[in-house]
C-alpha positions in Angstrom: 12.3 -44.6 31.8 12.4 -46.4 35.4 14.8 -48.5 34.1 17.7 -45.9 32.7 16.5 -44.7 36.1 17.9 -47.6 37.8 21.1 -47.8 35.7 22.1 -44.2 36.2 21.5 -45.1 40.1 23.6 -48.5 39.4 26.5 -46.2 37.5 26.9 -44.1 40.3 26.7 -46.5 43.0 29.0 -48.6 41.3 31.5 -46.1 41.2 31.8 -45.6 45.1 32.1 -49.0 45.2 35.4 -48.3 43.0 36.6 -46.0 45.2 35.3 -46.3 49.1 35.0 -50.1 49.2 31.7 -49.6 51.1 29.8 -51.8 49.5 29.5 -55.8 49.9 30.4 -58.0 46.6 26.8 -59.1 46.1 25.7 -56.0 46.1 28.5 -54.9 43.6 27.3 -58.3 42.1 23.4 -57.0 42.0 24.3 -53.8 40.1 26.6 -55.1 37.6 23.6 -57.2 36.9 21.1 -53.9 36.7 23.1 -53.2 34.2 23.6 -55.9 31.9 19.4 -56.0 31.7 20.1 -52.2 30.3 22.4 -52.8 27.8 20.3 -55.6 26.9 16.9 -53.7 26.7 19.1 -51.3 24.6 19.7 -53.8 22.3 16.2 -54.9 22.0 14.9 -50.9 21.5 18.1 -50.9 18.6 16.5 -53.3 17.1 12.9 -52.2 17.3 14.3 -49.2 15.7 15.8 -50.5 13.0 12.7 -52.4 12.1 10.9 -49.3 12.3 13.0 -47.5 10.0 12.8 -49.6 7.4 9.1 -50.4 7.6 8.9 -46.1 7.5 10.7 -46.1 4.6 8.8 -48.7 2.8 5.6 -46.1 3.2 7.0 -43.4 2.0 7.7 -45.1 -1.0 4.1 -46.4 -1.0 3.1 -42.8 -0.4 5.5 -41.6 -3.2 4.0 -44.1 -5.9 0.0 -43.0 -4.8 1.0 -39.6 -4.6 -1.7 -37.1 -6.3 -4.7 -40.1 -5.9 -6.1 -38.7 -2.8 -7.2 -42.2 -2.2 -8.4 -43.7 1.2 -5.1 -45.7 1.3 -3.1 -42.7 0.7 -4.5 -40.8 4.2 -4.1 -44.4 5.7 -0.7 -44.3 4.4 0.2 -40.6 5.4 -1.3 -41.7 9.0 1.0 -44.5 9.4 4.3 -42.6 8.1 3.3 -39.5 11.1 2.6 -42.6 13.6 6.1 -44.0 12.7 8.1 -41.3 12.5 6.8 -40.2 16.0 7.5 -43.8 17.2 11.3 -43.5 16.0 12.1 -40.2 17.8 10.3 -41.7 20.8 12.7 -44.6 20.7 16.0 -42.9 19.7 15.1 -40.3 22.7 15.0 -43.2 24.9 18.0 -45.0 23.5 20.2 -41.7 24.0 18.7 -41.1 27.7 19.7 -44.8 28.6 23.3 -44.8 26.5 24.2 -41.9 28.1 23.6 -43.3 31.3 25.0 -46.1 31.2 27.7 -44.8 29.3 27.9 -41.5 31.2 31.9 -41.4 31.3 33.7 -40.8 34.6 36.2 -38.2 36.0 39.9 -39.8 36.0 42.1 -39.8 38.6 44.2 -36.6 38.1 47.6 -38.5 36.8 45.6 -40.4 34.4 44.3 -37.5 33.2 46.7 -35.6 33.2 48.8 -38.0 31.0 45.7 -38.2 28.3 45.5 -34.5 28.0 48.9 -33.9 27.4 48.7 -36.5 25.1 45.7 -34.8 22.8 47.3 -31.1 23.4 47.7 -29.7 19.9 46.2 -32.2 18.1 44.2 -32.1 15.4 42.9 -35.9 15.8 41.9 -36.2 18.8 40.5 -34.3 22.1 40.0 -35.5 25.6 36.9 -34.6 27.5 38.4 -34.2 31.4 35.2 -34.1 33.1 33.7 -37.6 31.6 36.9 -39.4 30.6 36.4 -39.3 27.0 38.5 -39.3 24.2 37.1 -38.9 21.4 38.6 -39.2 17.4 37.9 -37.7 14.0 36.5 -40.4 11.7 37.6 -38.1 8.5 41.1 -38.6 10.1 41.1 -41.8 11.0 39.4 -43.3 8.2 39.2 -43.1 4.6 36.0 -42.3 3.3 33.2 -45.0 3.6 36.3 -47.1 5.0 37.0 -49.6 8.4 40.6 -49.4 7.7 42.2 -47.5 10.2 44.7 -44.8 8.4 48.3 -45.4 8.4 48.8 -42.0 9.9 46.3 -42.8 12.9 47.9 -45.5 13.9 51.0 -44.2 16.2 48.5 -42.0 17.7 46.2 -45.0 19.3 49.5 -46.5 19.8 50.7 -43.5 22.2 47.2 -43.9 23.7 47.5 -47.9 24.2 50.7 -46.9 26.3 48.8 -44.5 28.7 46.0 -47.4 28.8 48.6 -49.8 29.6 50.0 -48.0 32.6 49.4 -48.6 36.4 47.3 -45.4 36.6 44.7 -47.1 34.0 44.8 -50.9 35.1 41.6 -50.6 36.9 39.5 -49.0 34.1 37.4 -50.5 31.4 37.4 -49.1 27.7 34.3 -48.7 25.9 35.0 -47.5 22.3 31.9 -46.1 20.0 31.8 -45.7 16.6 29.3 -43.2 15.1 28.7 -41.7 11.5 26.6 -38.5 9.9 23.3 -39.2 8.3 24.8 -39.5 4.6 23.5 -42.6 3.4 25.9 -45.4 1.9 25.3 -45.7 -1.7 28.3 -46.9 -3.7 27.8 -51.0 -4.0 31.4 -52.0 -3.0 31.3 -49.9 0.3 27.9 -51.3 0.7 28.5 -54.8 0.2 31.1 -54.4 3.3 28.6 -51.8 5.5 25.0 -52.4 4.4 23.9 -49.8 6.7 25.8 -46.7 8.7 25.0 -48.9 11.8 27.6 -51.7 10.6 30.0 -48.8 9.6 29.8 -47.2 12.5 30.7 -50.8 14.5 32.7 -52.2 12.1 35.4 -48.5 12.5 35.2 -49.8 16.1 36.1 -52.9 15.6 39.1 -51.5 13.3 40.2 -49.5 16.5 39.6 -52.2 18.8 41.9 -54.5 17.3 44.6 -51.9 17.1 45.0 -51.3 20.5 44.6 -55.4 21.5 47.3 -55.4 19.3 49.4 -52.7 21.1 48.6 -54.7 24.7 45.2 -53.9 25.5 43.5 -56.5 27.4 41.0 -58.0 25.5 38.7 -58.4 28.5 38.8 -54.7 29.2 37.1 -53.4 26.1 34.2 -53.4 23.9 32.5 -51.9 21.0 29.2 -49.6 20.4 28.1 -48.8 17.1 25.7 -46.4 16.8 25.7 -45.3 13.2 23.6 -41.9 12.1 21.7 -41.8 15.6 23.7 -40.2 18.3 24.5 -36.6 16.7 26.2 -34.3 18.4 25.6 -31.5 16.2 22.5 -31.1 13.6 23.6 -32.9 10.3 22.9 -30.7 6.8 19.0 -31.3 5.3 19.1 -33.4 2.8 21.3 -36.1 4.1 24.6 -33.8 3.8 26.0 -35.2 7.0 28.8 -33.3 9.3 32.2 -33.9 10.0 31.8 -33.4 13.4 29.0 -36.6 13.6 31.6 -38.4 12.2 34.0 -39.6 14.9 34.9 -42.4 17.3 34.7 -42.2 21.2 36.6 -44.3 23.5 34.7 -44.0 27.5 37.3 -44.7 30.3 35.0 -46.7 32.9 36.0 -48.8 36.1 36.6 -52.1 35.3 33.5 -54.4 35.2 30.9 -51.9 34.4 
């Protein structure tokens, strides 16, 4: 965990840098960098877990076929599935701790903010989270089911959004925008052929919503994409792989520029 450690540290000096000036450019320089080895040791854990995911699925299925034997290789087997599954939460534990730090959302300045809440009041879309700068959307309003196609009746909704990230207020802030699903695995073969996994899903809906709001004037060096798929809940899903709506959504961080 020392290095989360250091990017939390790097987040928050970064963003008295942003607003006292106190801090020299290479040292501005030094952290940005601090933080571009997180994001990439993020991307090497993602991929460790992915790995691990499938190679835990392949022994339950070995365990499934043996089941009933009692067999040496069946306890060798059972031993491997506890070791992995214990590996996996180990893993997505420390993927969340770093995400969140490096991705920890900041408070806006109070105009800013106050334009973004007034834009979500009463909406059944969206909500803004004040305190981190976070707007977050409904994926079962914004998409279609097992869909990257952003819904027609979205649209002048990030639109209205583009126009408060377009102002003078906003100039100086990054976006980051996130793209998460439930747990409810993809089975139908067309939707599959397109999102092989809830992890492309998830990235792919960002995409879709990054490309709308280039498209409405967004800088295209101010934003980026997160797909997270199944792993960053913010609610239990149903047993069973039943998902919940409210795992399905789309975040968009507000962060100073360059972080």
């Amino acid at each position: 965990m020392r290095l989360a450690t250091v990017s939390v540290i790097s987040f928050v000096c970064a963003a008295m840098i942003i607003t006292s000036g106190c801090v020299s450019d290479q040292q501005f320089k030094d952290l940005k960098l601090q933080n571009t080895a997180q994001e990439r040791r993020i991307k090497e854990l993602e991929s460790q877990l992915q790995t691990a995911t499938l190679e835990l699925d392949q022994a339950k299925r070995q365990v499934e076929a043996l089941s009933g034997k009692g067999s040496i290789e069946m306890q060798a087997l059972q031993q491997k599935v506890a070791a992995l599954e214990d590996e996996i939460a180990k893993k997505k534990a420390l993927i969340d701790a770093m995400q969140k730090q490096l991705m920890g959302g900041v408070q806006l300045p109070a105009e800013l903010s106050s334009m973004l809440e007034d834009w979500a009041k009463g909406s059944e879309l969206v909500s803004f989270d004040a305190a981190r700068g976070i707007v977050k959307f409904k994926s079962d309003l914004l998409f279609e089911k097992g869909s990257d196609e952003v819904a027609p009746t979205a649209m002048e909704s990030i639109k209205a959004l583009c126009g408060i990230l377009n102002t003078d207020q906003a100039k100086e802030f990054d976006i980051i925008i996130a793209g998460h699903t439930d747990d409810l695995p993809i089975l139908k073969p067309e939707t599959k052929a397109k999102h092989p996994s809830n992890w492309y899903l998830s990235a792919h809906r960002a995409i879709s919503v990054l490309d709308v709001m280039t498209g409405n004037g967004v800088a295209s060096e101010r934003a980026s994409i997160r797909g997270f798929g199944e792993y960053r809940p913010i609610v239990p899903n149903e047993p069973d792989k039943k998902g919940n709506p409210q795992n399905r959504r789309v975040e968009i961080y507000i962060i100073p520029k360059g972080m």
